[in-house]
Biopython code that builds the backbone (N, CA, C, O; Angstrom):
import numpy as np
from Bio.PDB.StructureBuilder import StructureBuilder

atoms = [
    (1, "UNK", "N", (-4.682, 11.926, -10.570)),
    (1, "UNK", "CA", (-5.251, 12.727, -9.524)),
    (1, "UNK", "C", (-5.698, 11.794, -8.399)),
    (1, "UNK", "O", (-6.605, 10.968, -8.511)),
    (2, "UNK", "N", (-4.854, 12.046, -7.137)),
    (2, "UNK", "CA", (-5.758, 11.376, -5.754)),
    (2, "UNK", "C", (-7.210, 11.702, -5.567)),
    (2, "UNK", "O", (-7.786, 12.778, -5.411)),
    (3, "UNK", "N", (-7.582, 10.621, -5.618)),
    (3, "UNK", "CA", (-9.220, 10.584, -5.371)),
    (3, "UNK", "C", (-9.793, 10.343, -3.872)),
    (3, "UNK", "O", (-9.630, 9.281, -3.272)),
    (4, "UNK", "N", (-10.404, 11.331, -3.406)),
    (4, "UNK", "CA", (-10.863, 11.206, -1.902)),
    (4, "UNK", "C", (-12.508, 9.901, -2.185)),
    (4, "UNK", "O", (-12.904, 9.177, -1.271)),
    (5, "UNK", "N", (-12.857, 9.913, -2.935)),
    (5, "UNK", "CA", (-14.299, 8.955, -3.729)),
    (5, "UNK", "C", (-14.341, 7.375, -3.480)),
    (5, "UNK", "O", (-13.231, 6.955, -3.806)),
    (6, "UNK", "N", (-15.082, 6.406, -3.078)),
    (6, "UNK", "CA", (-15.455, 5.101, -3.694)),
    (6, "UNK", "C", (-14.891, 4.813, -5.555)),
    (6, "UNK", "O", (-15.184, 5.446, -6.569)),
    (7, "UNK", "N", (-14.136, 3.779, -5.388)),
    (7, "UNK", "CA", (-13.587, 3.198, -4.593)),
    (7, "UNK", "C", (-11.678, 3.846, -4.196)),
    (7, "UNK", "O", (-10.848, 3.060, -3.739)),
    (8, "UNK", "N", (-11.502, 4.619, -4.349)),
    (8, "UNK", "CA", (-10.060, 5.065, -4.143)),
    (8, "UNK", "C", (-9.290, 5.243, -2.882)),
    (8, "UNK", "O", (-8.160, 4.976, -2.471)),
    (9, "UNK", "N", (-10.915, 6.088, -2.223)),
    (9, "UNK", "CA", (-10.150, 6.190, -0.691)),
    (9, "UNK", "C", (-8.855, 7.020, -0.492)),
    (9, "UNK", "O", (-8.285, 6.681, 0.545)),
    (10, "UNK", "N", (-8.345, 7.810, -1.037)),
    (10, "UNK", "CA", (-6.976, 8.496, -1.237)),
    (10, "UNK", "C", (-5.610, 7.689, -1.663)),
    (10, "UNK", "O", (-4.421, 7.971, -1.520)),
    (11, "UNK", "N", (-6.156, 6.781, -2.135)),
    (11, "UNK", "CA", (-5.017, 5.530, -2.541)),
    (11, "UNK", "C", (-4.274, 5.854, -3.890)),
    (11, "UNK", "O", (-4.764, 6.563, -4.768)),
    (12, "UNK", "N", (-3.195, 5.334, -3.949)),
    (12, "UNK", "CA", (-2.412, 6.231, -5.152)),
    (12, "UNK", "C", (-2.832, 5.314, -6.486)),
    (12, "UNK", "O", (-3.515, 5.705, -7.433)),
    (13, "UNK", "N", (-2.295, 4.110, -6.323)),
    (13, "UNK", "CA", (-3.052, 2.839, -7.549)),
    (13, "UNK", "C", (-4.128, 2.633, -7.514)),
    (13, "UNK", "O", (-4.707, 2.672, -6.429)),
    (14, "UNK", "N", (-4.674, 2.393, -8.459)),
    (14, "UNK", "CA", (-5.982, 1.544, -8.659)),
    (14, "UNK", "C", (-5.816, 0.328, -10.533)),
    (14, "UNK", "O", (-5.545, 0.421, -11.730)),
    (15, "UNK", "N", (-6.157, -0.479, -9.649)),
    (15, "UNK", "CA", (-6.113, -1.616, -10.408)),
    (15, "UNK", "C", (-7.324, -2.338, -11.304)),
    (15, "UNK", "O", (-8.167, -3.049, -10.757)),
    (16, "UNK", "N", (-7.319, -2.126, -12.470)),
    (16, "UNK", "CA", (-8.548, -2.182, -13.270)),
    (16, "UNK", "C", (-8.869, -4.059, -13.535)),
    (16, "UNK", "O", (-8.449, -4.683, -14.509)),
    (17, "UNK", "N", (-9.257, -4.337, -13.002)),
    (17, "UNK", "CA", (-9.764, -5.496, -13.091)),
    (17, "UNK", "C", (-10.584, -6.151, -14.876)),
    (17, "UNK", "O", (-10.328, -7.222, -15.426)),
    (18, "UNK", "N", (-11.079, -5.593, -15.126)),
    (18, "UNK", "CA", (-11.698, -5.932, -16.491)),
    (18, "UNK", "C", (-10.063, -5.746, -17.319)),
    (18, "UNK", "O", (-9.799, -6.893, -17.682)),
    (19, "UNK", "N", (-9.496, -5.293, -17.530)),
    (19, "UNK", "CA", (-8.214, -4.706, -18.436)),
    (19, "UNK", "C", (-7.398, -5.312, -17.835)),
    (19, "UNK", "O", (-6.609, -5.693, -18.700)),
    (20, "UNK", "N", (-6.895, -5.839, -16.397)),
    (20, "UNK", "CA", (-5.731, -6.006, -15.957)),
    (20, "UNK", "C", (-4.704, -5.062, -15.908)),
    (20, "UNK", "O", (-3.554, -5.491, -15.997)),
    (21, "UNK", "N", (-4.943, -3.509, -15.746)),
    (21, "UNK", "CA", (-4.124, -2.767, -16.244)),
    (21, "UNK", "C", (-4.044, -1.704, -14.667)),
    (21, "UNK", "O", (-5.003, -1.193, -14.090)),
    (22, "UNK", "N", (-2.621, -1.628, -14.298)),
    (22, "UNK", "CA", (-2.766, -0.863, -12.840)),
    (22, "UNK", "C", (-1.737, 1.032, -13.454)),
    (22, "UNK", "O", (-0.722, 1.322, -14.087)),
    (23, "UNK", "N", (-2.947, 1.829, -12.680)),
    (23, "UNK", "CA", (-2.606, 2.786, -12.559)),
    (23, "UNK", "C", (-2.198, 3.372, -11.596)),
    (23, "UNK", "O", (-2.453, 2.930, -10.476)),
    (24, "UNK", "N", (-1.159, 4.981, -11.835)),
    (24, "UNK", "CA", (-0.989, 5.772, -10.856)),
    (24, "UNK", "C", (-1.734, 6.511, -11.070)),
    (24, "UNK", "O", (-2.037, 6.876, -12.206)),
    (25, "UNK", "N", (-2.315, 6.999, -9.825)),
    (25, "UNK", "CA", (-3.280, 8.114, -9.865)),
    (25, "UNK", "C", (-2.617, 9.372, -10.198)),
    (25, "UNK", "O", (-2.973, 10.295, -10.931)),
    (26, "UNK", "N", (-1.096, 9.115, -9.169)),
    (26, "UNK", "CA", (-0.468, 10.460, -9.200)),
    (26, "UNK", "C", (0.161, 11.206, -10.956)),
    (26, "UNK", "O", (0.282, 12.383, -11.295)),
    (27, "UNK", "N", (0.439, 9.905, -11.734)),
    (27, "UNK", "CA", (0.586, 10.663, -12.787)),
    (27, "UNK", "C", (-0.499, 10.188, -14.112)),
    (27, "UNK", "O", (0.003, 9.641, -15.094)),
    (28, "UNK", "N", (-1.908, 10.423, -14.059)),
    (28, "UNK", "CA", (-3.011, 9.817, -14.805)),
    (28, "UNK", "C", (-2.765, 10.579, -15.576)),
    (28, "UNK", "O", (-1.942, 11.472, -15.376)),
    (29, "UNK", "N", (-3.504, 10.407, -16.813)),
    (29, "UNK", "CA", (-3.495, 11.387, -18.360)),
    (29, "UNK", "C", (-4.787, 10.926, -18.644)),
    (29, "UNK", "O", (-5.367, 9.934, -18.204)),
    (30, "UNK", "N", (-5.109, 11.662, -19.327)),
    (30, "UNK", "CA", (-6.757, 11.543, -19.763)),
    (30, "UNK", "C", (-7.135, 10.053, -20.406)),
    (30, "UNK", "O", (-8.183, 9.432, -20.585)),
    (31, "UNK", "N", (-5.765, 9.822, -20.648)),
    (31, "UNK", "CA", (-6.198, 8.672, -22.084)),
    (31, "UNK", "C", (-6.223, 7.417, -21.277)),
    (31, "UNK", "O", (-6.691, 6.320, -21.582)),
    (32, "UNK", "N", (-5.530, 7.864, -20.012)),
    (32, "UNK", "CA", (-5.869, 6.407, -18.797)),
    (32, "UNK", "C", (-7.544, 6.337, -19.177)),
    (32, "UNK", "O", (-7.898, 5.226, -19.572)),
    (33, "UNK", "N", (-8.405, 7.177, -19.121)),
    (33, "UNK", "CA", (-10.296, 6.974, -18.713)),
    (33, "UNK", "C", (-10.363, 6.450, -17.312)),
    (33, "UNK", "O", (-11.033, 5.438, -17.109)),
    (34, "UNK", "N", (-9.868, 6.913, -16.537)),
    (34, "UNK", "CA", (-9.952, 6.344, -15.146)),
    (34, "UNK", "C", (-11.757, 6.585, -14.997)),
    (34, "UNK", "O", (-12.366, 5.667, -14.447)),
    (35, "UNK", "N", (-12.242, 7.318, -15.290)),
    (35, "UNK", "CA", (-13.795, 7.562, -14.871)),
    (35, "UNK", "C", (-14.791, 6.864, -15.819)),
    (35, "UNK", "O", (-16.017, 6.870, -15.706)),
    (36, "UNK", "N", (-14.027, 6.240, -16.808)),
    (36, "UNK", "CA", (-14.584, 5.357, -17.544)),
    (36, "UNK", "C", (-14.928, 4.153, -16.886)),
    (36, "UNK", "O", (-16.043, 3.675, -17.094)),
    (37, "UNK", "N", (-14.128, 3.591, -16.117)),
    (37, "UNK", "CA", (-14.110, 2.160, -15.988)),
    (37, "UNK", "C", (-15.017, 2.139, -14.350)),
    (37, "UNK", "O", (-15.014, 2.964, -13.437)),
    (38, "UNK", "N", (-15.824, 0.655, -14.523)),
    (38, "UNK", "CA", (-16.719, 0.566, -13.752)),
    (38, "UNK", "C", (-15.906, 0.318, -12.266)),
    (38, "UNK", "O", (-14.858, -0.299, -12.077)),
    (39, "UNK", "N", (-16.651, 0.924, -11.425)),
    (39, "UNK", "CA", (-15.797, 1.463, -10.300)),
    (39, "UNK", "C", (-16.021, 0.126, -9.269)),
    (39, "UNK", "O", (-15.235, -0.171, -8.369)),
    (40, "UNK", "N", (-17.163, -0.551, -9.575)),
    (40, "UNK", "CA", (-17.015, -2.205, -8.787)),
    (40, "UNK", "C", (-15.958, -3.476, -9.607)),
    (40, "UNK", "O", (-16.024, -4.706, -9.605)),
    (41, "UNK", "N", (-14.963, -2.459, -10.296)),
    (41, "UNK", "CA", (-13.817, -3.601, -10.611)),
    (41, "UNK", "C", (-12.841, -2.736, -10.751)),
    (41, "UNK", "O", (-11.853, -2.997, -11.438)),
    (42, "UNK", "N", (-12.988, -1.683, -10.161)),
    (42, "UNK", "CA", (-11.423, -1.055, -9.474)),
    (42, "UNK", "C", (-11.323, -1.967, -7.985)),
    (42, "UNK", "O", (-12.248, -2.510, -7.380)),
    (43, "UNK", "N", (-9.539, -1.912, -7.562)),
    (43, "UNK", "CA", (-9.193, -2.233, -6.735)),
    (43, "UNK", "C", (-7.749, -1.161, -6.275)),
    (43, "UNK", "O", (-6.642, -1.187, -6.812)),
    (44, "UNK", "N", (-8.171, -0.325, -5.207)),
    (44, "UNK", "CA", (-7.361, 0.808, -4.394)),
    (44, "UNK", "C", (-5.846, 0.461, -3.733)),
    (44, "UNK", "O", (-5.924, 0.374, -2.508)),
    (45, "UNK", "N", (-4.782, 0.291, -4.147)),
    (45, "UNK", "CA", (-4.071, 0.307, -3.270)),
    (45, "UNK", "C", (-3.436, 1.844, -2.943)),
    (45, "UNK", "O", (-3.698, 2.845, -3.610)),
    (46, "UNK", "N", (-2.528, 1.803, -1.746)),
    (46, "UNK", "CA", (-1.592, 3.047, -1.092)),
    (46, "UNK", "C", (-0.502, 2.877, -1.558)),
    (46, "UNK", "O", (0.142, 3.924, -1.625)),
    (47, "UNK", "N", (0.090, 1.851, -1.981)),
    (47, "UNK", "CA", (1.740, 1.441, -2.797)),
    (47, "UNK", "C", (1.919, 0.309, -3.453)),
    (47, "UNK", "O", (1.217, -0.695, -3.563)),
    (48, "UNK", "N", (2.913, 0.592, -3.858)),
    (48, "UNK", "CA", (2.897, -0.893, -4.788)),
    (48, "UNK", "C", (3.619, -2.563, -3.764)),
    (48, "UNK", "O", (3.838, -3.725, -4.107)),
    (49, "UNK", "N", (3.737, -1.932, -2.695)),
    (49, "UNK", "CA", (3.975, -3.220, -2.003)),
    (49, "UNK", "C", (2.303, -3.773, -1.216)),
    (49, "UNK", "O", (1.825, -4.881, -0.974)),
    (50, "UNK", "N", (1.892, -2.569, -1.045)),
    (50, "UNK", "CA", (0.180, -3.056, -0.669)),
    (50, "UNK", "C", (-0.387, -4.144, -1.699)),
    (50, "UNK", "O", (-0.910, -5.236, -1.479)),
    (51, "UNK", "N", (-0.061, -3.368, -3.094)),
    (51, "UNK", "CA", (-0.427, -4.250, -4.321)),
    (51, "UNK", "C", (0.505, -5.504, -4.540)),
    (51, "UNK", "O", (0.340, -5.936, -5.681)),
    (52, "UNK", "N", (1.298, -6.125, -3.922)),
    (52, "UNK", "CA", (2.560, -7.032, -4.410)),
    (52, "UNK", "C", (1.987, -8.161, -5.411)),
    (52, "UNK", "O", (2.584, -8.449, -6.449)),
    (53, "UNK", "N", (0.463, -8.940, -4.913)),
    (53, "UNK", "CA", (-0.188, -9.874, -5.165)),
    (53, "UNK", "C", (-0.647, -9.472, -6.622)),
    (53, "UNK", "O", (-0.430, -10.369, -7.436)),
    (54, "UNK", "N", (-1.177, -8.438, -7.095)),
    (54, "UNK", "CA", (-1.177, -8.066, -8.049)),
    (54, "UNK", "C", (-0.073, -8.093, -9.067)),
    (54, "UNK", "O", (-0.101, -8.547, -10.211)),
    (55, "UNK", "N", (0.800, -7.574, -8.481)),
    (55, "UNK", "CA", (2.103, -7.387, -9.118)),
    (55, "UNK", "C", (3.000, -8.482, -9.936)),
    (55, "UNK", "O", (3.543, -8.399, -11.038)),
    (56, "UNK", "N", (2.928, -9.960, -8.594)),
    (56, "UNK", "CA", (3.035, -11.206, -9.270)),
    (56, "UNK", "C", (1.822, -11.548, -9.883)),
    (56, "UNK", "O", (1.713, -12.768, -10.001)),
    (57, "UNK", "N", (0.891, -10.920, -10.306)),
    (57, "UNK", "CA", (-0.278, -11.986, -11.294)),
    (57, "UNK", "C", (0.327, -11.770, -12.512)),
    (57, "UNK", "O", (0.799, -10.710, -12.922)),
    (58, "UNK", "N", (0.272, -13.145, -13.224)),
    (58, "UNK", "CA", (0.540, -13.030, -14.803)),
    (58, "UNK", "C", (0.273, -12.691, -16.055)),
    (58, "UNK", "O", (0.989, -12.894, -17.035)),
    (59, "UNK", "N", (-1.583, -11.765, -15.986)),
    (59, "UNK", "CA", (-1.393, -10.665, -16.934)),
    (59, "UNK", "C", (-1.766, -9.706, -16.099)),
    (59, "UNK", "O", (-2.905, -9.240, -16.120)),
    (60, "UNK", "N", (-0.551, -9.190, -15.022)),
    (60, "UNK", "CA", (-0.930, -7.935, -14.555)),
    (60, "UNK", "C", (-0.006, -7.156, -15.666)),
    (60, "UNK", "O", (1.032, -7.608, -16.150)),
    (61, "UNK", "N", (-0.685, -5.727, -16.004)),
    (61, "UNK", "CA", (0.271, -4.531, -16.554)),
    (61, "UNK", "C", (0.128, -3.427, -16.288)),
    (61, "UNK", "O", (-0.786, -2.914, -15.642)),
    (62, "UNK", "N", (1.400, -2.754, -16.964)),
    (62, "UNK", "CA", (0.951, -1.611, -16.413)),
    (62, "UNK", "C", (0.552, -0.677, -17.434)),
    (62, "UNK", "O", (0.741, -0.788, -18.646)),
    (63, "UNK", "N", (-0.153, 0.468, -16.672)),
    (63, "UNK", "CA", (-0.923, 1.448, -17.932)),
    (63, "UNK", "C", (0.307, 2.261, -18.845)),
    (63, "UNK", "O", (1.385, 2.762, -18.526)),
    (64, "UNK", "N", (-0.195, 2.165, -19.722)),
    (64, "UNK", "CA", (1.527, 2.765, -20.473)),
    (64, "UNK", "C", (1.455, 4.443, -20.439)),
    (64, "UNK", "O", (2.508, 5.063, -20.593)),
    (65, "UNK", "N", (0.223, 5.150, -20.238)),
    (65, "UNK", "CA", (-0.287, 6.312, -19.707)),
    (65, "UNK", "C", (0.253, 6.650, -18.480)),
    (65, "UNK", "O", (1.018, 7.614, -18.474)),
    (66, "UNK", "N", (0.024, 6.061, -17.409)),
    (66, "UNK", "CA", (0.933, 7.063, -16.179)),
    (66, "UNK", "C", (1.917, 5.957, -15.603)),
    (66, "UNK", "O", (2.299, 6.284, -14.479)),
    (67, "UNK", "N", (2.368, 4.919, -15.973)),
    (67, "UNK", "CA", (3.281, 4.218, -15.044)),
    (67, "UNK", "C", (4.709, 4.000, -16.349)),
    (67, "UNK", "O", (4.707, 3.794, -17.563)),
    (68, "UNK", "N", (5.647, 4.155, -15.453)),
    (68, "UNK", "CA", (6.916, 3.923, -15.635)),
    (68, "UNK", "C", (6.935, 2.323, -16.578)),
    (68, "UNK", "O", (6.243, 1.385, -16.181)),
    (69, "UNK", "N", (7.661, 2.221, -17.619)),
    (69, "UNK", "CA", (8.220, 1.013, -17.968)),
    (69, "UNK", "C", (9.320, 0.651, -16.940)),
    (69, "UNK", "O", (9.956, -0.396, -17.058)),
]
sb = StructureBuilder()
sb.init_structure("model")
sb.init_model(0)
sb.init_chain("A")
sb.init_seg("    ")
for serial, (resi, resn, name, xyz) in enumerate(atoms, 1):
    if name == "N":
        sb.init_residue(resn, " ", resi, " ")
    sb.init_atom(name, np.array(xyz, "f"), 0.0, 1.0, " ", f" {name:<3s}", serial, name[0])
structure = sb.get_structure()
């Protein structure tokens, strides 16, 4: 779900910093806990080229809940 809220901003990813684990908002499932995780170590992007830097980090992953293998 797009989040209009701190920290999301209407951004489609958000990138969990404690976990290393990046989500889509657009296809979340409960078992993501997106409202679980402390919201001063989310990081918002709009696409995944916004995120690229992320993308090359070496334990970035992805949530096996809403993102594509």
């Amino acid at each position: 779900m797009i989040r209009s809220t701190y920290p999301f901003f209407y951004k489609r990813y958000a990138y969990d910093n404690s976990t290393n684990l990046l989500h889509d908002l657009k296809n979340e499932t409960p078992a993501c806990n997106i409202d679980n995780i402390d919201k001063d170590l989310i990081e918002a992007y709009s696409s995944l080229n916004e995120g690229s830097l992320i993308l090359d980090h070496p334990v970035y992953k992805k949530c096996p809940h809403c993102m594509d293998e």
